[in-house]
N, C-alpha and C positions, 0 to 999 in steps of 0.2 A: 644608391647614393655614392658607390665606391669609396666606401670610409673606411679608412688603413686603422687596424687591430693590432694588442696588444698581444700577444700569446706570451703567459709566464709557463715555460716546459720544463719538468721535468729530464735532466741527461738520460734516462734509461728511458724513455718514452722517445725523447730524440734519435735513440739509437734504433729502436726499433720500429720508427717510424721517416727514416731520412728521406723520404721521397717527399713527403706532405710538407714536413720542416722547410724544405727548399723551396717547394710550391710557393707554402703563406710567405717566406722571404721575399722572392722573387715577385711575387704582386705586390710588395712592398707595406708587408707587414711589421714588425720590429719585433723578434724573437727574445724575452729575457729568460734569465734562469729561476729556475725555484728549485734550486738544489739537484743534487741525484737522483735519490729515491724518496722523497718527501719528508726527512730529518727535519728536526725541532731544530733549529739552531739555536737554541737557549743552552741546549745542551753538550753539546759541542765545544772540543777543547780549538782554542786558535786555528792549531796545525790540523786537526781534524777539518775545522767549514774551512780553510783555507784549502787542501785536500780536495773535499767536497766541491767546492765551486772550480778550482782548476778544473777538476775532471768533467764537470759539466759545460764550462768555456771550452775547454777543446775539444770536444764531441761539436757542439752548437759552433765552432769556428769553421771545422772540417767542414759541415755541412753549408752553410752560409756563408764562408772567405769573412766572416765576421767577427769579433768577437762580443758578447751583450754587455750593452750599457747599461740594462735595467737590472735590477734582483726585487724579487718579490716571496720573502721570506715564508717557508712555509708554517703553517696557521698561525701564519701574521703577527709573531709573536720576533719583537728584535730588542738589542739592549745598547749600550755602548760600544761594545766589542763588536758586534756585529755591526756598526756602522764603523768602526775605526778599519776595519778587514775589508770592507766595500768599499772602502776610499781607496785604501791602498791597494786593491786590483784594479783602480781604475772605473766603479760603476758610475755613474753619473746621476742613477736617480733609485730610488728604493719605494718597496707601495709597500703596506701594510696597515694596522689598527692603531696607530700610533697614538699615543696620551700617555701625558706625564703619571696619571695614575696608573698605569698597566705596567709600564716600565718599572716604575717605582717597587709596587706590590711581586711582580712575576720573579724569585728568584729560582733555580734548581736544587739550593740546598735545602728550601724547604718544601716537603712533600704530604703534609699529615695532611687526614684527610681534610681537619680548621683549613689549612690554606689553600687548600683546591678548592671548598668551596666559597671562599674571599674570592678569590679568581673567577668563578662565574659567577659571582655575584656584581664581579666588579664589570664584567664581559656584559652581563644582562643591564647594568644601570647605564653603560656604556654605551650602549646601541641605544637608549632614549636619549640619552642628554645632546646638549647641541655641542658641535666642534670646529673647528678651522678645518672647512671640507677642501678650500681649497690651498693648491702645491704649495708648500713653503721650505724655506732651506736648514739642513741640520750641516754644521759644518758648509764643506762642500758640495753634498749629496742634496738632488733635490728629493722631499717626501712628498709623495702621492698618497695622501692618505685613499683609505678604502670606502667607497661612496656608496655602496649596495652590499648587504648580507648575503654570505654563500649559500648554499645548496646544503651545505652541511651545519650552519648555521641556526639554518630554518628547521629541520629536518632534526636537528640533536641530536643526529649519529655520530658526530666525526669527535673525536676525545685528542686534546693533542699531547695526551699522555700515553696513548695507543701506539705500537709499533703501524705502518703500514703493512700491513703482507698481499702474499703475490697476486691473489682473488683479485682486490682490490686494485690493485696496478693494472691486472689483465682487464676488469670493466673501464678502466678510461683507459686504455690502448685503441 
């Protein structure tokens, strides 16, 4: 049906994959970032995901003469900050899990193990309840919220208190 795809890439997957990057560009796909190496951005100081996303726009520029308009935070986890920093590079639109509960409840100072499981519990009531599936605007930025559960999702392996390591990088290469 030649229906043009989103690819949110990882920088170090772009790098070591530039031939493909350009390909899905050039058929006229729309390459956004999800960070470098699959970083929480929850966690992350300013100058860190600001860091972070430069270095993955200019990898993704190099290869593409573009720079992305999208970001798609990884495990869909964003706050304020993270949206003030995507304005201010210039993103145009952000996808993730978004709801004012998850914002609300998600901070990084607290880590006992009471609030991580508040957190999936609020992740599990989350995926039933209904929500404004379709794009609407925070600020500037338009939110794409996320319309289907991932693979990791489904599956209950992926923690996004978990570092990624290289095992893991090297199977989605």
């Amino acid at each position: 049906n030649k229906a043009k795809e989103v690819f949110n890439v990882l920088g170090k997957v772009a790098e070591q994959n530039q031939r493909l990057i350009k390909t899905l560009h050039e058929d006229g796909n729309a390459i956004a970032s999800h960070g470098y190496v699959h970083e929480n951005f929850i966690h992350l100081s300013p100058n860190e995901l600001n860091e972070i996303l430069e270095k993955t726009e200019k990898i993704i520029k190099k290869i593409t003469k573009e720079a992305p308009i999208g970001l798609r935070p990884p495990w869909l986890y964003c706050n304020e900050s993270i949206y003030k920093i995507a304005q201010e590079r210039n993103y145009k639109w952000i996808s993730n899990l978004y709801t004012p509960l998850i914002s609300k409840l998600y901070r990084p100072d607290l880590k006992s193990a009471f609030f991580q499981d508040k957190i999936k519990s609020c992740f599990l009531k989350y995926k039933r309840i209904r929500y404004n599936k379709k794009p609407f605007k925070i600020n500037s930025l338009l939110q794409i919220p996320l319309l289907s559960l991932m693979d990791g999702d489904m599956l209950g392996v992926m923690d996004p208190e978990q570092k990624i390591n290289e095992l893991w990088l090297d199977s989605a290469f």
